[in-house]
Backbone as a printed PyTorch tensor [residue, N CA C, xyz], in Angstrom:
tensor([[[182.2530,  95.0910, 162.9530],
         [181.3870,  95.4490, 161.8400],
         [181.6440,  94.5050, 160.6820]],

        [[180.1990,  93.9260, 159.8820],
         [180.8660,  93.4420, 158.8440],
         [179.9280,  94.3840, 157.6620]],

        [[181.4000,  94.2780, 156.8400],
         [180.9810,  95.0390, 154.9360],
         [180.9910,  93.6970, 154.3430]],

        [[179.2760,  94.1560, 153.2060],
         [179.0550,  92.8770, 152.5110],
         [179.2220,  94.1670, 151.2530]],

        [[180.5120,  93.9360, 150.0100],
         [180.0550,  94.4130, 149.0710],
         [179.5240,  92.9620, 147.8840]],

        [[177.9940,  93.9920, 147.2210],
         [177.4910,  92.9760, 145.9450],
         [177.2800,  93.6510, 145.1020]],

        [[178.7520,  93.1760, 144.2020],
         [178.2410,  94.1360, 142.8890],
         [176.6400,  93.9780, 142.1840]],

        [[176.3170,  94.5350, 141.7070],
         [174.8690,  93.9900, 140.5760],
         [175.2850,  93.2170, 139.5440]],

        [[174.2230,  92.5310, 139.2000],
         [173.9500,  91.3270, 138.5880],
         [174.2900,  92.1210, 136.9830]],

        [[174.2460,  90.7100, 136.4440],
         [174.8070,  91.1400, 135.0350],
         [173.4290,  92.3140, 134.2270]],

        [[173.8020,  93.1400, 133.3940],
         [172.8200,  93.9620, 133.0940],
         [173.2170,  94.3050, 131.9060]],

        [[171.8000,  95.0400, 130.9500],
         [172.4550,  95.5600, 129.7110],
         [173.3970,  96.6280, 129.2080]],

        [[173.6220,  95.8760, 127.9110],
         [174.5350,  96.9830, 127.7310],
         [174.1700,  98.2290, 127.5650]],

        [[175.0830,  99.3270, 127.4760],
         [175.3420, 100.5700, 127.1560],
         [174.8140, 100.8260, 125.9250]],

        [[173.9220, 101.7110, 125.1240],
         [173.7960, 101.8520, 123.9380],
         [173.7020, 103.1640, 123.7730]],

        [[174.3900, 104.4820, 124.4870],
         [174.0830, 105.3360, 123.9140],
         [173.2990, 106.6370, 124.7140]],

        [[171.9830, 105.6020, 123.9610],
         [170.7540, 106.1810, 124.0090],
         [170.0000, 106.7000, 125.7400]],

        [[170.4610, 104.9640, 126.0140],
         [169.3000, 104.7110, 127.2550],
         [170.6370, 105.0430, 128.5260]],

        [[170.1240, 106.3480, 129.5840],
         [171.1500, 106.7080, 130.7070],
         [171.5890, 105.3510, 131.6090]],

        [[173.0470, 105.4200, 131.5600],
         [173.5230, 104.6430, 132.3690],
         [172.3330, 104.1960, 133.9980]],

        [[172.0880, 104.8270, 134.4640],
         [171.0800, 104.7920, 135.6270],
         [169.6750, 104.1470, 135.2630]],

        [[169.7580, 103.9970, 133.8320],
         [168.1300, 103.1430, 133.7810],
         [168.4260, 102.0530, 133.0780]],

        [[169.9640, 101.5240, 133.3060],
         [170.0740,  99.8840, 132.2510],
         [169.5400,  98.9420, 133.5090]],

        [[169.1230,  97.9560, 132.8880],
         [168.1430,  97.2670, 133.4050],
         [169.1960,  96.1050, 133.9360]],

        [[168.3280,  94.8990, 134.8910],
         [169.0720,  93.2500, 134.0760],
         [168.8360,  92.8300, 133.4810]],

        [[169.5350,  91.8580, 132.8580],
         [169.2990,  90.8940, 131.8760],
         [168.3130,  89.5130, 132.3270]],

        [[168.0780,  88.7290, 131.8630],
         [167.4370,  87.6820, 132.1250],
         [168.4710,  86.9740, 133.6330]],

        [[169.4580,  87.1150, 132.5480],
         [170.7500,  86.1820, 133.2670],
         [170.8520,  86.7070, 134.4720]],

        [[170.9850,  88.1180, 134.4960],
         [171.2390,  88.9530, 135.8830],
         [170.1850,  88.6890, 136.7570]],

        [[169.2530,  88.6270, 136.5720],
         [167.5860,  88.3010, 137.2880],
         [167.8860,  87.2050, 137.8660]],

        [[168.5910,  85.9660, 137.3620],
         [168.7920,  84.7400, 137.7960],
         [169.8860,  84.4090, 138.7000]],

        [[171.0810,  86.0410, 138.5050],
         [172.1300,  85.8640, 139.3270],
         [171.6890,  86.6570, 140.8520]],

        [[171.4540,  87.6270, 140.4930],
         [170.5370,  87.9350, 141.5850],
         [169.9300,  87.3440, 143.1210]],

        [[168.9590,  86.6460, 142.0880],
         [167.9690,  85.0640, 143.0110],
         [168.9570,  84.5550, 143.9620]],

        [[169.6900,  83.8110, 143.0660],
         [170.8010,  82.7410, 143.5490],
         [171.5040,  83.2880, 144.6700]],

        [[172.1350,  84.9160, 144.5970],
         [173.0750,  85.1870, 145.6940],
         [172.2390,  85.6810, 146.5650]],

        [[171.0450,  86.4550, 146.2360],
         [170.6780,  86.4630, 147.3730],
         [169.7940,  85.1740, 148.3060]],

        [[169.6490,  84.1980, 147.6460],
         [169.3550,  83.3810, 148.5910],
         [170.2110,  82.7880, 149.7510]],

        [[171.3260,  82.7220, 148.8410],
         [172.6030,  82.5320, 150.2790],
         [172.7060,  84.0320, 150.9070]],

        [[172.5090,  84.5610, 150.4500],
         [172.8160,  85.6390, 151.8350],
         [171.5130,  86.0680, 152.5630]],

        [[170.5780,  85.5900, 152.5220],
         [169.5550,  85.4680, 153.4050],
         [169.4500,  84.6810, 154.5930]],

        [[170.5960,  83.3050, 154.0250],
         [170.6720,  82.3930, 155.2690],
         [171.7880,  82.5660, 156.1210]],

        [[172.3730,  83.7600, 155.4960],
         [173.5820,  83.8360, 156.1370],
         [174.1620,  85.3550, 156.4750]],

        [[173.0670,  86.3430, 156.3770],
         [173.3330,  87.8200, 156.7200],
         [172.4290,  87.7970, 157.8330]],

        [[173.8010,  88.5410, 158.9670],
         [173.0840,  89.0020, 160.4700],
         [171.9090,  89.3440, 160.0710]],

        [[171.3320,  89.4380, 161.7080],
         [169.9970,  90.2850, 162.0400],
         [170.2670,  91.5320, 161.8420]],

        [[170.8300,  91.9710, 162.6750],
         [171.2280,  93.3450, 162.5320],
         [172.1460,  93.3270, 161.3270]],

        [[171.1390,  94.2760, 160.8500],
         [172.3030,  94.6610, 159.0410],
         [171.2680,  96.1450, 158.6340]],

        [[171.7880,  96.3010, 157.7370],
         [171.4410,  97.9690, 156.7880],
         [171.9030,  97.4980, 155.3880]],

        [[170.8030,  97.9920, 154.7160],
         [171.4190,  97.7820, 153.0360],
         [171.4380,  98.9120, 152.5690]],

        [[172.8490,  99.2830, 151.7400],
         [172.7290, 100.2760, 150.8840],
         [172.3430, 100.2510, 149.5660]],

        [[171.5840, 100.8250, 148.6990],
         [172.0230, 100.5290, 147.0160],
         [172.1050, 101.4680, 146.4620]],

        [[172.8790, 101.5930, 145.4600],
         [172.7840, 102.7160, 144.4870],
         [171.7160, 103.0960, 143.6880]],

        [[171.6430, 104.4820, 143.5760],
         [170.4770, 104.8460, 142.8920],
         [170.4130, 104.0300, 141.2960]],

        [[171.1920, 103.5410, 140.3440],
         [170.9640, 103.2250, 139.4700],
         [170.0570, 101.6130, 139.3460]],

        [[169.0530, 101.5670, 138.2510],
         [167.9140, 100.9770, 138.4830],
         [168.5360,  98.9520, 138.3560]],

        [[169.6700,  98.9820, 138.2960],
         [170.1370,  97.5600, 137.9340],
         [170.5300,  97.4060, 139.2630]],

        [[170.8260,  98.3490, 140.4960],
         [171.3580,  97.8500, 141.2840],
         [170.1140,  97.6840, 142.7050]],

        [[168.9570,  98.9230, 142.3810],
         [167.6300,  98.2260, 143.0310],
         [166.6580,  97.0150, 142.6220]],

        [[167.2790,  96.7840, 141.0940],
         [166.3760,  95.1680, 140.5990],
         [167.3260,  93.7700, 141.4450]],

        [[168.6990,  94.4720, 141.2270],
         [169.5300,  93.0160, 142.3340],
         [168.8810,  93.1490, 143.7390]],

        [[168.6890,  94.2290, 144.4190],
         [168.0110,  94.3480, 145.6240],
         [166.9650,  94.1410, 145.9440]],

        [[166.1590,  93.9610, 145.0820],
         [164.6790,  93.2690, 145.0900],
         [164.5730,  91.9120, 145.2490]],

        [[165.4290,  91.2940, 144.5360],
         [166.0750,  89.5980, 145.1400],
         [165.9830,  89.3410, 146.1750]],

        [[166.2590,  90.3270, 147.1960],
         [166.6660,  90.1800, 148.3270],
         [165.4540,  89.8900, 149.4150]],

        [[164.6730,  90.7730, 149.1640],
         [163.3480,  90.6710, 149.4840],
         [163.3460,  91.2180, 151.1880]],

        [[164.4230,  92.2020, 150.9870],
         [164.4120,  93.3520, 152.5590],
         [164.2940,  94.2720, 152.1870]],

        [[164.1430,  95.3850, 153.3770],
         [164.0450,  96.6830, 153.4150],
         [165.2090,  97.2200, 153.2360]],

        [[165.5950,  98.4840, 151.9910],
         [166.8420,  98.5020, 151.3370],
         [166.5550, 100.3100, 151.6570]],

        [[167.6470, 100.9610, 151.6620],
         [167.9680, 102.4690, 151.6620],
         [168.6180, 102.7850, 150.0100]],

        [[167.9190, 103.4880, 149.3650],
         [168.5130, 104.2850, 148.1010],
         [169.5410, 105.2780, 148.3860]],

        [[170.9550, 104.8550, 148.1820],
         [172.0210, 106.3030, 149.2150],
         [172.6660, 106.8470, 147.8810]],

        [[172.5090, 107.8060, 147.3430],
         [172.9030, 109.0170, 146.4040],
         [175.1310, 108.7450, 145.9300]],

        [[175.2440, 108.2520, 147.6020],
         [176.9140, 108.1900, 147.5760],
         [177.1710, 106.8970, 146.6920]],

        [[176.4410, 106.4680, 146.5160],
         [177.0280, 104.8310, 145.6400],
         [176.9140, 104.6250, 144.1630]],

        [[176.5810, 105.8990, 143.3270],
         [175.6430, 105.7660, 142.4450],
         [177.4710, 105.6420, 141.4870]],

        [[177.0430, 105.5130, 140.5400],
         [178.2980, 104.7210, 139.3090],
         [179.4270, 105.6660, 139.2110]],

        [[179.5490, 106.9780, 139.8370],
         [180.8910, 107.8400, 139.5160],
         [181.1760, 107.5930, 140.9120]],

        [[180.9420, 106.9110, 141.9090],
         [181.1670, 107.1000, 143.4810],
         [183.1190, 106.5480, 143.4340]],

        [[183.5460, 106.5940, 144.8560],
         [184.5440, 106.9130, 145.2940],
         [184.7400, 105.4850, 145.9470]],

        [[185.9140, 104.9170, 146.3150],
         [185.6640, 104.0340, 147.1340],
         [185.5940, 104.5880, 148.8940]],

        [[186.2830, 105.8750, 148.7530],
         [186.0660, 106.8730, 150.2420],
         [184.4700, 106.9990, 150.4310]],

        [[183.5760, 107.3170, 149.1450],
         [182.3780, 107.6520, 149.5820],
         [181.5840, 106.3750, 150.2010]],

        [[181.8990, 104.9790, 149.4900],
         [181.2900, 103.6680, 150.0640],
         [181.5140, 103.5520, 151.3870]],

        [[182.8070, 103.4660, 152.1550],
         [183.2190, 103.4040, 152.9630],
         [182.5620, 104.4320, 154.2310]],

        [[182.1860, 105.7310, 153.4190],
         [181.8050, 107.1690, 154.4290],
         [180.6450, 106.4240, 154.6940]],

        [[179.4770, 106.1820, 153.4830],
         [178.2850, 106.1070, 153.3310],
         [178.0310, 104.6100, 154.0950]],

        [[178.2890, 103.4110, 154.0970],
         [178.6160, 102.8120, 154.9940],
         [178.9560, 102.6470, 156.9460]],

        [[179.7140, 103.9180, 156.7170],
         [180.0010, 103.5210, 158.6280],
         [181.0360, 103.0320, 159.1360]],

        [[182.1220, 102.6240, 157.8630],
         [182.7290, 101.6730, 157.8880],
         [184.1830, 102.3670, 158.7550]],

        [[185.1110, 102.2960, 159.3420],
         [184.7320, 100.4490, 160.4700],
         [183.7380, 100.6230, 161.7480]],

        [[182.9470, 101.6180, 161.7860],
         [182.8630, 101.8420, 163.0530],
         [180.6950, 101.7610, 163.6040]],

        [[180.2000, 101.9020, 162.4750],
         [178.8530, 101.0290, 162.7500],
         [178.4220,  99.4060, 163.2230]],

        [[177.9360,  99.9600, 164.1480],
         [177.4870,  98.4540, 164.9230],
         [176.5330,  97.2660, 163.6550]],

        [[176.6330,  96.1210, 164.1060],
         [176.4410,  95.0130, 162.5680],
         [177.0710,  94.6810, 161.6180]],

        [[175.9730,  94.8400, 160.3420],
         [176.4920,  94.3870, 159.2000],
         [175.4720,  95.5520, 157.8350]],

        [[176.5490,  95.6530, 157.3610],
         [175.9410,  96.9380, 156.3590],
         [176.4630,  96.0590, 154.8210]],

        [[175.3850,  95.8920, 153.7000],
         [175.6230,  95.5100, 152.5960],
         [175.6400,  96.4470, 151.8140]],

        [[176.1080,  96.5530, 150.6060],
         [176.2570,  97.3650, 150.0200],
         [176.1530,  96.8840, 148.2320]],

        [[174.9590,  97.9480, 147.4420],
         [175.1440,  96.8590, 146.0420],
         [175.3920,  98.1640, 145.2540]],

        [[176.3150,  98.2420, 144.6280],
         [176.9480,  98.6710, 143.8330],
         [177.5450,  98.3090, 142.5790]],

        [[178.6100,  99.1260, 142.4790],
         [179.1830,  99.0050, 141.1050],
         [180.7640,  98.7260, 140.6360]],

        [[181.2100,  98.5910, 139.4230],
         [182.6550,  98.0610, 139.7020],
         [182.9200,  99.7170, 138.6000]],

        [[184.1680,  99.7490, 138.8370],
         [185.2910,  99.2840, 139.0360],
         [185.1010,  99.9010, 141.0380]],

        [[184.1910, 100.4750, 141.2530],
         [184.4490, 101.2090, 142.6700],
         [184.1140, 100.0020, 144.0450]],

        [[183.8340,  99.3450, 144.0050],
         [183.5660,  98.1600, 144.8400],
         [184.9820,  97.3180, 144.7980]],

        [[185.6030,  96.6360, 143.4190],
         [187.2620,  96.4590, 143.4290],
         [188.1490,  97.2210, 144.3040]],

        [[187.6510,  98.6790, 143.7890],
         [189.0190,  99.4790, 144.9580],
         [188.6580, 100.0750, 146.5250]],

        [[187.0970,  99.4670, 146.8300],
         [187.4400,  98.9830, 148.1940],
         [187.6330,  97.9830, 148.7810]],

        [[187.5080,  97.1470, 148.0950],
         [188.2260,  95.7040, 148.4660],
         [189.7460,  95.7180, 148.5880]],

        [[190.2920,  96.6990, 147.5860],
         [191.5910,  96.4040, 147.5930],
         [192.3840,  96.9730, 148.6350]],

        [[191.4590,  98.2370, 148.3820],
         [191.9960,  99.6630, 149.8850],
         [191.6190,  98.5230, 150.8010]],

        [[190.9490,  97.8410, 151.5410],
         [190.1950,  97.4070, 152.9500],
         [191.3550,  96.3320, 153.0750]],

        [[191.9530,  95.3970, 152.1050],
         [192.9690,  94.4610, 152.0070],
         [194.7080,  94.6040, 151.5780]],

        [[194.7780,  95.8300, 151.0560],
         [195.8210,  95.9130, 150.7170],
         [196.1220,  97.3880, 151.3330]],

        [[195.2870,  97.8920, 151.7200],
         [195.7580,  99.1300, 152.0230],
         [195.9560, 100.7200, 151.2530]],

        [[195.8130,  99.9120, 149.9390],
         [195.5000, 101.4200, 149.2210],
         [195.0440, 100.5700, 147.7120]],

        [[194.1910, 101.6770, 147.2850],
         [193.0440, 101.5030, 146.0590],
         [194.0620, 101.1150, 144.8070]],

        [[193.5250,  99.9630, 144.1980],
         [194.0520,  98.9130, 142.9600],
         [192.5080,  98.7930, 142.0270]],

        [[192.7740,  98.4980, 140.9060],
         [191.5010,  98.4640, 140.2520],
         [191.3000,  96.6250, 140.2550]],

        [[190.8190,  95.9240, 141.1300],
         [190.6330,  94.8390, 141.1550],
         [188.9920,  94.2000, 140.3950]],

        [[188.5690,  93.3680, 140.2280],
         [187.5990,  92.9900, 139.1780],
         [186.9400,  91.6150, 140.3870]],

        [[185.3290,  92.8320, 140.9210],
         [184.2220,  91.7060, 141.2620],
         [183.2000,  91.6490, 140.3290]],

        [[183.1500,  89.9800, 140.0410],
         [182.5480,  89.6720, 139.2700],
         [180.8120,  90.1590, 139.3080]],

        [[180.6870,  90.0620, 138.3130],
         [178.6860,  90.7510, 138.3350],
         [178.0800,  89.7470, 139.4630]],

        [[176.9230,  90.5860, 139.8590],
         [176.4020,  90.0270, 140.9630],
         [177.0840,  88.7130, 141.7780]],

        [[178.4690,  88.9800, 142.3010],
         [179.6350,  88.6470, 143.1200],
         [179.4730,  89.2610, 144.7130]],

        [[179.7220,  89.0980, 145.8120],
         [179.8420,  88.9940, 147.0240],
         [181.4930,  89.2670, 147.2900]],

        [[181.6910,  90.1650, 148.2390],
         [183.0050,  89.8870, 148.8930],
         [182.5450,  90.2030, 150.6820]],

        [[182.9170,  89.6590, 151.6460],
         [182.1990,  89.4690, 152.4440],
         [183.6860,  90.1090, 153.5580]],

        [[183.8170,  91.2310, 154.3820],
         [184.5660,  91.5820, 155.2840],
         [184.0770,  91.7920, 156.6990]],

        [[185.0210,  91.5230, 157.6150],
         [184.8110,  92.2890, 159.0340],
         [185.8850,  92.6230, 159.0890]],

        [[185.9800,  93.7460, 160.2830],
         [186.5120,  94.0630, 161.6150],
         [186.4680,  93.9250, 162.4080]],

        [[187.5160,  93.1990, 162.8730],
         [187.7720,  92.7290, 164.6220],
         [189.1020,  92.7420, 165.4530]],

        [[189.1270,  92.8130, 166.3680],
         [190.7120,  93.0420, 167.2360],
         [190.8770,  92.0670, 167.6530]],

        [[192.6990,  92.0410, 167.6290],
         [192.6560,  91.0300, 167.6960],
         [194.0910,  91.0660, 168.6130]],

        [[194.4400,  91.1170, 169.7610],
         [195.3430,  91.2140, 170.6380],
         [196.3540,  92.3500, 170.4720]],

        [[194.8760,  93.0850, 170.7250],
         [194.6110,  94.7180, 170.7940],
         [194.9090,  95.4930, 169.4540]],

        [[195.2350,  94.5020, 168.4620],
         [195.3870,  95.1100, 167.2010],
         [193.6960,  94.4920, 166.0250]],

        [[193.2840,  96.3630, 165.5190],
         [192.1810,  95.8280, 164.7180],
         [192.8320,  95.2240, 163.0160]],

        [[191.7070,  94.5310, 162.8620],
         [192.3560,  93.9780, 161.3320],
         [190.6470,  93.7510, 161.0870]],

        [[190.9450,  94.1110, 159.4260],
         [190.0370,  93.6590, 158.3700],
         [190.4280,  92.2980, 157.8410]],

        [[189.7680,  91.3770, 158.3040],
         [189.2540,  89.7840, 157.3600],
         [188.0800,  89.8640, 156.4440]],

        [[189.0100,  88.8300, 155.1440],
         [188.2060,  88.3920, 154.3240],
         [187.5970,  87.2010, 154.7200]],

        [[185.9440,  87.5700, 154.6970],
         [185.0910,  86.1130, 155.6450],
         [184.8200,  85.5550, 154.7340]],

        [[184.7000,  86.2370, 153.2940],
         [183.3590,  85.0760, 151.5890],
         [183.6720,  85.9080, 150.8110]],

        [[183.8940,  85.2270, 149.9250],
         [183.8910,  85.6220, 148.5530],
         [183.0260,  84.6900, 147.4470]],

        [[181.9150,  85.3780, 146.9250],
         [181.3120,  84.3880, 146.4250],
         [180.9050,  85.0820, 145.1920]],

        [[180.9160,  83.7220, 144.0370],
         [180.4770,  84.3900, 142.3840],
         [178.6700,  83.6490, 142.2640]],

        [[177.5840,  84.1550, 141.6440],
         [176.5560,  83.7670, 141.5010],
         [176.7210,  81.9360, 140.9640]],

        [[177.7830,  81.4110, 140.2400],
         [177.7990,  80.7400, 139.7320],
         [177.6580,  79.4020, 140.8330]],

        [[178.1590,  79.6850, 142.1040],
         [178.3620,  79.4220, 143.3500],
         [177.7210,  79.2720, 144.0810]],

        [[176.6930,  79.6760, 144.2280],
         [175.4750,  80.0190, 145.1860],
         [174.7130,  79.3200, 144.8170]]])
């Protein structure tokens, strides 16, 4: 199986007023967006599933993408890194499942999937961390395959 987590693209700020779930992107984010998902168009299996969170910055990064995306309730900005992982499949769905979300909860499954237990680690806005699972003389292990920042792409 491979986990693609992408955080969302840079977006506005917080003011208050306007619910966390309807901050938008920014220009900039619109542009980071583009960029990553064009590399991961040339480079995400056939077989794949996208998740995104219900909040509206993380279906405008998914629109970049220009696939058929699932809105999953488990990813939305208070999520778990257990719930990504549940909501996901992870290790045990056939393919490749992306996932666009949010930080700090995307950090601490990177960190849980690599280190073994949840650290508050920092992916950059609309950032890529790219994992599988595979065995490997009869022992399974999680590899880091990409790690990529928009700046990059």
């Amino acid at each position: 199986m491979d986990l693609i987590l992408w955080r969302h693209a840079e977006a506005e700020e917080g003011d208050g007023i306007l619910p966390d779930n309807k901050r938008r992107l920014t220009a900039r984010g619109e542009k980071q967006s583009k960029q990553v998902a064009r590399w991961l168009r040339q480079h995400l299996p056939r077989r794949r599933k996208v998740l995104v969170s219900p909040a509206e910055r993380t279906q405008q990064t998914a629109h970049a993408l220009d696939l058929p995306y699932e809105i999953e309730p488990r990813l939305g900005t208070g999520a778990s890194a257990i719930d990504v992982l549940t909501a996901a499949g992870w290790p045990h769905q056939s393919g490749a499942v992306l996932i666009i979300g949010h930080q700090p909860t995307l950090g601490r499954v990177a960190a849980l999937l690599l280190g073994g237990e949840e650290a508050d680690w920092s992916i950059k806005k609309g950032g890529i961390w790219w994992f599988s699972r595979r065995a490997r003389d009869n022992e399974k292990q999680t590899v880091l395959r990409a790690v990529l920042n928009p700046d990059f792409a």
